[in-house]
C-alpha positions, -999 to 999 in steps of 0.1 A, spaced: -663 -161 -320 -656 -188 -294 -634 -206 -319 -613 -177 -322 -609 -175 -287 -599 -212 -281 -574 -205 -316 -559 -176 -292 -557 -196 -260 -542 -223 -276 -519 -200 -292 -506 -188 -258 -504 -226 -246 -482 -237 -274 -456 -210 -276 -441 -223 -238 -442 -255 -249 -423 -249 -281 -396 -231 -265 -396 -259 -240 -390 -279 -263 -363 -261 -285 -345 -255 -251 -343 -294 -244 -330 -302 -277 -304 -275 -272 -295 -290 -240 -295 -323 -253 -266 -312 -282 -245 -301 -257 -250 -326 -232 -232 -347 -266 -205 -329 -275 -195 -322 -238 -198 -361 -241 -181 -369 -270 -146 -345 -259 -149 -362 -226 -146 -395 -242 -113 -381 -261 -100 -363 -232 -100 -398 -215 -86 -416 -244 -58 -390 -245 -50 -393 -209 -53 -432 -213 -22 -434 -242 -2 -411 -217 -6 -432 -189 1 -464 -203 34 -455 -217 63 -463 -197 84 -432 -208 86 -401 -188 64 -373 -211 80 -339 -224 73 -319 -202 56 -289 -219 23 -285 -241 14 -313 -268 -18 -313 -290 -35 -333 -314 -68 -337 -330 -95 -371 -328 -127 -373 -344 -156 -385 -324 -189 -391 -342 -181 -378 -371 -168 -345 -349 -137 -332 -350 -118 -327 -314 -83 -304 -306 -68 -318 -275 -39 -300 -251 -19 -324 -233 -1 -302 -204 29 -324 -186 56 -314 -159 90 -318 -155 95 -354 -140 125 -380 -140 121 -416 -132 107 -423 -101 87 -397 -96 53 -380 -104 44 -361 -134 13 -341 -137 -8 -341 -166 -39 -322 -179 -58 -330 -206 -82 -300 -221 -107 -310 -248 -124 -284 -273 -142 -290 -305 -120 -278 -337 -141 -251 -343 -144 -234 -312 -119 -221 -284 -145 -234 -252 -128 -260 -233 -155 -292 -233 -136 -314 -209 -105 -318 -188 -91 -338 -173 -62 -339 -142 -38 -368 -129 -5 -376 -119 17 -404 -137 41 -423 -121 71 -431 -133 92 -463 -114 128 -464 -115 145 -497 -133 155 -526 -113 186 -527 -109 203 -552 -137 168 -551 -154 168 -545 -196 151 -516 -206 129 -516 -235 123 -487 -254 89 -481 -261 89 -464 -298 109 -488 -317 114 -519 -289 148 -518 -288 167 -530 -259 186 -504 -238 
C-alpha cells in the first residue's frame, strides 16, 4: 500500500517536470531557427550594403539555406539617387511558413563620384 502511494506521488512529481522539460526543448528550437534567419537576414543586408550601386527600389527576394534549413528573404529598398540615403529592410521567414523570424532596418548610403573619377561597374567591371 505505501508503495503505491509513493508510485502516485511520484507520478504527480514527474508530470511538471516533463512538461518542463518538453517546453525548454520547444523553446530551445525556436530560439534556433529565430537564429539561423537572423544570421541570413544579416548576410542579406551585408551584400546590399557593400555594393556600390544604388538598389531598385521596390521588393526583391531570394532564398538561403542555413543548417540544412531553407530561408525566403524580402529585401524592401526606396527610391534613392547617388548621394543620398536609401532605406532597406530585410524580413526573414523559414520557406515553409509565412512568420517573419527576423528583420532587419538600415539606411545605405550612396556617395556621388568625384568629379573626373572612373566609374566601375560593379556586375561585369567595366569602366564607365
Amino acid at each position: 500500500m505505501e508503495t503505491v502511494a509513493a508510485m502516485g506521488i511520484l507520478a504527480l512529481a514527474a508530470i511538471p517536470l516533463l512538461q518542463v522539460t518538453t517546453d525548454a526543448s520547444r523553446n530551445a528550437a525556436s530560439l534556433e531557427s529565430r537564429l539561423l534567419a537572423r544570421t541570413v537576414a544579416e548576410n542579406v543586408m551585408s551584400r546590399s550594403m557593400a555594393t556600390r550601386q544604388v538598389l531598385d527600389a521596390g521588393l526583391a527576394t531570394g532564398q538561403e539555406t542555413q543548417l540544412g534549413r531553407t530561408f525566403v528573404w524580402v529585401r524592401t529598398s526606396s527610391e534613392a539617387q547617388r548621394g543620398a540615403l536609401q532605406n532597406l529592410r530585410i524580413d526573414v521567414r523559414p520557406a515553409q511558413s509565412e512568420q517573419v523570424l527576423a528583420s532587419l532596418v538600415s539606411l545605405k548610403y550612396v556617395p556621388q563620384p568625384l568629379p573626373g573619377s572612373i566609374q566601375v561597374n560593379d556586375q561585369d567591371g567595366a569602366a564607365e
